[in-house]
N, C-alpha and C positions, 0 to 999 in steps of 0.2 A: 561376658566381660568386655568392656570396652578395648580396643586393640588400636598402637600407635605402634608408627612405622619409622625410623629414624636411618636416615642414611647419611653415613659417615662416622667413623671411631675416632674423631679428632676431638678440640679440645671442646668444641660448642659442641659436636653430636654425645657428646658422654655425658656432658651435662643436663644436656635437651633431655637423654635417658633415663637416668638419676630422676629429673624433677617432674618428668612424665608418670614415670615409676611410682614416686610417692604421693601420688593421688587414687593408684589402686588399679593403674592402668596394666592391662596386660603390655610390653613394652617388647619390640624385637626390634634390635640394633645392626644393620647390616654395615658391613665395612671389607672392602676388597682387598685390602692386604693381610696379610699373616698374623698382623697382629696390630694392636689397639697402639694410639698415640703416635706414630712413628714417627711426625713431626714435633712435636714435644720432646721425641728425644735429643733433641738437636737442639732447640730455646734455650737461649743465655749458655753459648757453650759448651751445652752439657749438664747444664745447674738450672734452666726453668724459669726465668723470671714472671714468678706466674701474675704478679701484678704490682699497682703502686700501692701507698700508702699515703697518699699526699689526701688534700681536702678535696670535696666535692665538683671546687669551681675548676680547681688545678687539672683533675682528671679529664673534665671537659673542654678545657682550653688547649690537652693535650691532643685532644679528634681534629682531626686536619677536614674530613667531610664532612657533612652531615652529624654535626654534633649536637644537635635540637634532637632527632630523631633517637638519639638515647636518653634525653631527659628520663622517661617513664622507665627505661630498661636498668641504666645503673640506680634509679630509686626503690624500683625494685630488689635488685640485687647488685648493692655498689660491692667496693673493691675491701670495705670492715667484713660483709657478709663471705663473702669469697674467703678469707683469711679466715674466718671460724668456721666456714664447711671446711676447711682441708684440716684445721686442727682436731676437729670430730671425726673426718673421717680415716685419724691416725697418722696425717703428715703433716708433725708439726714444723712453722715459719719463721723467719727472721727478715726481721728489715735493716738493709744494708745503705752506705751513699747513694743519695740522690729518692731516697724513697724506696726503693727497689725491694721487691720482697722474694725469697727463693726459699726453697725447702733447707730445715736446720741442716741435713743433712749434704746439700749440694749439689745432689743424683735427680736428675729430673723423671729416673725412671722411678722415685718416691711420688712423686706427684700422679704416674700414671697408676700405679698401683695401688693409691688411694680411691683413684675416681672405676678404676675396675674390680675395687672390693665392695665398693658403695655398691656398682650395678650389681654384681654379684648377690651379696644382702638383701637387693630391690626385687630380685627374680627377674630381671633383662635379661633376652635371650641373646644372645653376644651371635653374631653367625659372620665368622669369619674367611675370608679368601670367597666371599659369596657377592658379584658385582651388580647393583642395581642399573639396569640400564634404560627404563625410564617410566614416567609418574603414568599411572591409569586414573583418566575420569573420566567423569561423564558428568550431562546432564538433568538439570534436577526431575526427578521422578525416575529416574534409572534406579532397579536395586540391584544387581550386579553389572560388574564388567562383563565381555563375553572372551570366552575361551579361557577360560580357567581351568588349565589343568596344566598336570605336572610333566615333565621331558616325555615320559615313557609313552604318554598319551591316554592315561588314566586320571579322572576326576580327583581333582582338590582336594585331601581328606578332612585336611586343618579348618577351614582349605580352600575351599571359596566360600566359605561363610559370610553372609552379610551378618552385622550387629545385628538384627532382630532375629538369627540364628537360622532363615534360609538359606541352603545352599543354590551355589549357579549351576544348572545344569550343561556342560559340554555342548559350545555351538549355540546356546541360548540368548536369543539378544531381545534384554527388554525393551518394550516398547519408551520411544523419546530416548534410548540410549546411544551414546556416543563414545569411542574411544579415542585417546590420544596417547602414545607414548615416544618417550623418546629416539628418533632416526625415522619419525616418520612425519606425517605436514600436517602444521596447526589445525585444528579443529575449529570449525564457529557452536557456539553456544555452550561451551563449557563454562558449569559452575562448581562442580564438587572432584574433588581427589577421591578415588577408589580404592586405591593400593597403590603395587611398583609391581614392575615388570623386571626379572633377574635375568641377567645374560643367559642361562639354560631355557628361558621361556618362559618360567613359571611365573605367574600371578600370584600375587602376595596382597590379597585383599585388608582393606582397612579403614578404621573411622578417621585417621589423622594421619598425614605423612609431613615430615620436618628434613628439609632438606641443609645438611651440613658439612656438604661437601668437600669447602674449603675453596681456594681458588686457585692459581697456576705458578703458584711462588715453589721451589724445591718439588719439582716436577717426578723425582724420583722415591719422595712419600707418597706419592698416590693425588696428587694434587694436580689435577688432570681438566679442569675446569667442569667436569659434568654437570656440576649443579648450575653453571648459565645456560648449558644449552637443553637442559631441561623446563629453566626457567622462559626458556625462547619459544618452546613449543606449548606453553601452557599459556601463550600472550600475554607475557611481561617483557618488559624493556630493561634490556641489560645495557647499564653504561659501560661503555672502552675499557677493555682492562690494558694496565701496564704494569711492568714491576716495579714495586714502590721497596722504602726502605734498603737501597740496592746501591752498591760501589760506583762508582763515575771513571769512565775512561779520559786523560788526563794527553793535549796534545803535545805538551813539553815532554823533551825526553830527558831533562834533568830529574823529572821526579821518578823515571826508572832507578836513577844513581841512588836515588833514596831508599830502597826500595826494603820495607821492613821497619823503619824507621817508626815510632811513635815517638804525638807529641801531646802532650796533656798542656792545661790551662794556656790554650789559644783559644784564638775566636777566627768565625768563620762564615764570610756573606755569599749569598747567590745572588747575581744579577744577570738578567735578560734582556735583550735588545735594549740594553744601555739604558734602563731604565732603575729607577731605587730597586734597593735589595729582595727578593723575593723572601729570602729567609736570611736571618741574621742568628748565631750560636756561639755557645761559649761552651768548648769543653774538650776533649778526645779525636786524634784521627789519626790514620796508621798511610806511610806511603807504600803502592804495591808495583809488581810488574808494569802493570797497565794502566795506575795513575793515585787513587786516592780510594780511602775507605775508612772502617768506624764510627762512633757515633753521630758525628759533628754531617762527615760526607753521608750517613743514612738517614739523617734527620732531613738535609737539605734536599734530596731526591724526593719528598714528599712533596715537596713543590713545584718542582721540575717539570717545566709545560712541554718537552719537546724542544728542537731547535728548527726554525724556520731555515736557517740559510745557518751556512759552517762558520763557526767563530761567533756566535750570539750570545753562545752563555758562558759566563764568565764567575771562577772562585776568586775571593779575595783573599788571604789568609794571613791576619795579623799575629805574629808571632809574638808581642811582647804586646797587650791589651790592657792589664793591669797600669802601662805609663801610657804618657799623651806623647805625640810627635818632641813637646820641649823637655818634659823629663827625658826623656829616651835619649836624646842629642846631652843634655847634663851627663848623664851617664856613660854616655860614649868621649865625651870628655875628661871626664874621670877616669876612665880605662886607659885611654890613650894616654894619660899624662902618668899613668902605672907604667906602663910599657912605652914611654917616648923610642927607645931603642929596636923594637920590634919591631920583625915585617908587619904588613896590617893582616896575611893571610895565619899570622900566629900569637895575633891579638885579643880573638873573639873566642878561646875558649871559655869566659866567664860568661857571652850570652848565650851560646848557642849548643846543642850535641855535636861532640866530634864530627861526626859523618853529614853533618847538615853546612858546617863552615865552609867549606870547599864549594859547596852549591852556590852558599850568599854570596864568594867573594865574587864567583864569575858574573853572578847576576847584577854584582855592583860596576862590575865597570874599573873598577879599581884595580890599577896592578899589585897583585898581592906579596910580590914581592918589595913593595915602596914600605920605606920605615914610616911609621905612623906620625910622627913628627913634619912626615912632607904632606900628608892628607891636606885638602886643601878645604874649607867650611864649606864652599859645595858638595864636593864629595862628599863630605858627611852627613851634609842637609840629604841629598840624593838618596844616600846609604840607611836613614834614616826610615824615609817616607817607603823606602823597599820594605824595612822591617814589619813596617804596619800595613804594606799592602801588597803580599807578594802574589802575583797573576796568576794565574792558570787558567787554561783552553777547555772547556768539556767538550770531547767527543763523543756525548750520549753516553747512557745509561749499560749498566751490564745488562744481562739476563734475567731471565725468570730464576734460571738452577742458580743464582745466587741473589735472589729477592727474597726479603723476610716474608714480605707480606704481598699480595698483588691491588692496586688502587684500581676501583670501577667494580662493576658487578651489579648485582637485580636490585631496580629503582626503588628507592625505599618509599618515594611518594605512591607507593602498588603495596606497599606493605605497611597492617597496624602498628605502629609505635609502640603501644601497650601489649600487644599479645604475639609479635611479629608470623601475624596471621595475613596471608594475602589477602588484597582487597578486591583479587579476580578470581579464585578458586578456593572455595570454601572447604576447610579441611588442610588448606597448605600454608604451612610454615617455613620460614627460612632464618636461618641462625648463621653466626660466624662471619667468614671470610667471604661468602658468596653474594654478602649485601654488600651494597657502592658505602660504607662507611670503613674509615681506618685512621693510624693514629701514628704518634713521634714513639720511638724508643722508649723503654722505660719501663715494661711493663704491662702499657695502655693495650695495646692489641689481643693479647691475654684477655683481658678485664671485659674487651666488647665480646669475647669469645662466653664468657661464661656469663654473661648478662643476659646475652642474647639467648643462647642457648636455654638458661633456666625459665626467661620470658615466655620463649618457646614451648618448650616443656610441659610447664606449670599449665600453661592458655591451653595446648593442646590437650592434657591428661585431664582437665574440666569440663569440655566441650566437644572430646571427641563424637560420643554417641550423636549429638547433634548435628554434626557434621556429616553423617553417616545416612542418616533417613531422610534427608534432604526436604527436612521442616522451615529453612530460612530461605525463601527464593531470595532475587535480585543477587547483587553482586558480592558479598557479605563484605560491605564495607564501613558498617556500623562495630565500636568497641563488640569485645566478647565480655561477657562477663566474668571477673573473678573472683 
C-alpha cells in the first residue's frame, strides 16, 4: 500500500491526512505535541472561525500575497466545500456578521474533534509527542535511504520498506543515493523525498511527505518554524518571515489612558513615509498597554513594510466616518447650542465614550474648562479635523507570541499550484502556513489552511507510488495528475 507521511496536526496537516486518507493511502500523521490542533484551540477566541462565507472573488481579494497561486486550490476546495465537509463530518456551522462562519456550537474544540474523528474512520495513524526532525531524500535511482533503523540499533521492521516492498538493509547505500535531512548541509542532486527522520533517529520511509508545519505565529503551539528550515535544506527558497496579523506598539502615551477601550464603526488608515495610505479599514479596534489592536490594527499589519527611520509610519484614526468634516462641524454645532452653558470637557458625552472625552479634550488644545459658547470657529474647525484624523506613532510590530499568522515562508513560484507539490523534490508537498501566502481577518487564513491542505492531500494520496520509484526524472515540475 502506498504510504504518505504528514507532518504537522495542525489545521492543513489534518486535512492534508483526511484527503490522503481517502484515496486508499496508508496515511501516518506525525505531530510533536500532546495533542492534535493546539492552535485551533485558540482561533476566533475560542470559537474557530474556521472560514468565510462570502463569494469567490471576495475570498480572493481577501489573500494580501500570492492570491493567483490559490486560484486552483480554493477551486478545488473553496470555502461552500469546507462548510459541508465539517457538516458531514458532525460539526455542524453557522454564518455569523461579516461572513464569518464558526461551529453551531462555539467550542473550537468541535471543530477539532470532527477533523480527528474523520482521521480516525480514515485509519490515519495519529503518532503523537513524536518530532520530525527532517525530510530524507535522495536522488533518482536510489531505492532506499541509508541507515534505517530504529533507536535500539535494530533494522526497520515497518520499516524501511520501499513501495515495491524491499527492505533497506543497515548501512546499505544504494548506488547514486544521496541523503539530506534536516541540521545537516544542502545536498546537490536531489530529486525525490524518501521519508522523515524523528528526533530519536528513526527513518520513517515513504512515497510522499506533506509538510505542514505551520509557521512561527504562537510559538507555544508548536509553531516553531521547522517546516522553512526544512524547506532550506531541500533548496527552496524561503521568503522573510514576520508576524502578520499582529497588535502595533503605539508611541503616544495617551493611548495607554485608553487602555481596554473599544471602538466599533470607525475607520482606520496606515501610511508610510508620508506616502497614500498603505491600508485603508472600516470596523473594530480595542486600545491596549502598549498601544492598539483588533481587527481594524490586525488587518492593517498585513501591510506593514517595516519602518526605515523612527516615526515613518503613521495610524490615522477617523472616529466619526459615517459624517464628512461639514456634517460633523453641523453637528457639533447642534450640541453646542444643547449645552451653550457647558464646560466643552462636559460637552462631548453625545459623541464620544466616557473614557475617550478626556483624551480629545487634551488633544484639542481646548481649555476644557471654557464654556462652549466661548469655543471660538477655529477651535472647532481644529477640534473637527482631530475627530476625523486622530495621529498615532507606530513603534513596530508586537511579536510572533501574539501573531495570528506569520507573512513569508517556502516560495510558491517552487511549488504546483494545482497539487502544492514541489517543483524541486518529487514526492514533496507543502500545505498551510509554511507557504509565503496569507490573508485579512475573517476567516481567510483558515480557508488557505484547508485548501491547501486537501490540495495536498488528494495530489499526494494519487501519485504517491510514483513518487516512490523514481519513474519521473528532471525536476517534477510538470502538473500531477488528478
Amino acid at each position: 500500500m502506498r504510504k504518505v507521511i504528514v507532518i504537522g496536526g495542525g489545521a492543513a496537516g489534518m486535512m492534508a491526512a483526511a484527503a490522503a486518507a481517502s484515496k486508499g493511502c496508508q496515511v501516518v500523521l506525525f505531530e510533536k505535541n500532546e495533542k492534535l490542533g493546539r492552535k485551533l484551540y485558540i482561533t476566533g477566541k475560542g470559537r474557530c472561525n474556521l472560514t468565510n462565507a462570502c463569494g469567490m472573488d471576495e475570498l480572493l481579494g481577501n489573500v494580501v500575497r500570492n492570491p493567483k497561486f490559490l486560484y486552483s486550490a480554493f477551486s478545488g476546495f473553496d470555502n461552500r466545500k469546507t462548510m459541508e465537509w465539517f457538516e458531514n463530518a458532525g460539526c455542524p456551522v453557522k454564518v455569523e456578521r461579516g461572513e464569518r462562519v464558526f461551529p453551531v456550537s462555539d467550542h473550537a474544540s468541535d471543530v477539532i474533534k470532527a477533523l480527528a474523528g474523520r482521521l480516525g474512520r480514515l485509519g490515519v495513524q495519529v503518532r503523537l509527542r513524536t518530532e520530525v526532525k527532517g525530510l530524507v531524500t535522495a536522488s533518482n535511482g536510489a531505492e532506499a535511504p541509508e541507515g534505517t533503523k530504529q533507536p535500539d540499533g535494530a533494522e526497520a521492521s515497518e520499516r524501511a520498506k520501499q513501495p515495491d516492498g524491499a527492505e533497506a538493509t543497515e548501512g546499505t547505500k544504494q548506488p547514486g543515493a544521496t541523503e539530506a535531512v534536516t541540521g545537516g548541509k544542502r545536498q546537490a542532486g536531489i530529486t525525490a523525498v524518501k521519508g522523515v527522520r524523528l528526533a530519536d533517529g528513526t527513518v520513517e520511509c515513504a512515497d510522499a511527505v506533506i509538510v505542514a508545519t505551520g509557521g512561527l505565529s504562537y510559538p507555544l503551539t508548536g509553531s516553531t518554524g521547522d517546516g522553512y528550515r526544512m524547506a532550506e535544506e531541500t533548496g527552496h527558497t524561503v521568503k522573510p518571515t514576520f508576524p502578520s496579523l499582529v497588535p502595533f506598539n503605539v508611541r503616544e502615551p495617551w493611548c495607554r489612558d485608553l487602555q481596554g477601550l473599544s471602538l466599533k464603526n470607525v475607520s482606520l488608515r496606515l501610511v508610510q513615509n508620508g506616502k497614500k495610505p498603505v491600508y485603508e479599514g472600516f470596523g473594530e479596534m480595542l486600545f491596549t498597554h502598549f498601544g492598539v489592536s483588533g481587527p481594524l490594527v490586525l488587518s492593517a499589519s498585513s501591510f506593514y513594510a517595516g519602518q526605515k527611520k523612527k516615526g515613518d509610519a503613521k495610524l490615522y484614526l477617523d472616529l466619526k466616518p459615517a459624517l464628512s468634516e461639514e456634517q460633523l462641524d453641523k453637528r457639533l454645532l447642534r450640541d453646542f447650542g444643547e449645552n451653550k452653558n457647558k464646560q466643552f470637557k462636559n460637552s462631548l458625552g453625545g459623541l464620544f465614550p466616557s473614557k475617550l472625552v478626556p483624551v480629545m479634550v487634551g488633544l484639542s488644545g481646548i481649555d476644557g474648562e471654557k464654556k462652549v459658547h466661548e469655543v471660538t470657529k477655529e477651535e472647532r474647525q481644529h477640534f473637527v479635523r482631530l475627530v476625523k484624523h486622530v495621529e498615532m506613532t507606530v513603534d513596530g510590530m508586537r511579536e510572533y507570541a501574539e501573531a495570528v499568522i506569520t507573512r513569508g515562508g517556502v516560495h510558491v513560484k517552487e511549488v504546483n499550484p494545482s497539487t502544492m507539490e514541489s517543483k524541486k523534490v518529487r514526492g514533496l508537498y507543502f500545505a498551510g502556513e509554511v507557504l509565503d501566502v496569507d490573508a485579512l481577518t475573517g476567516g481567510f487564513n483558515l480557508q488557505i489552511a484547508w485548501s491547501t491542505g486537501y490540495e495536498a492531500g488528494a495530489a499526494a494520496g494519487e501519485v504517491a507510488g510514483a513518487a516512490a520509484v523514481g519513474t519521473a526524472g528532471g525536476s517534477g515540475t510538470g502538473d500531477v495528475p488528478r
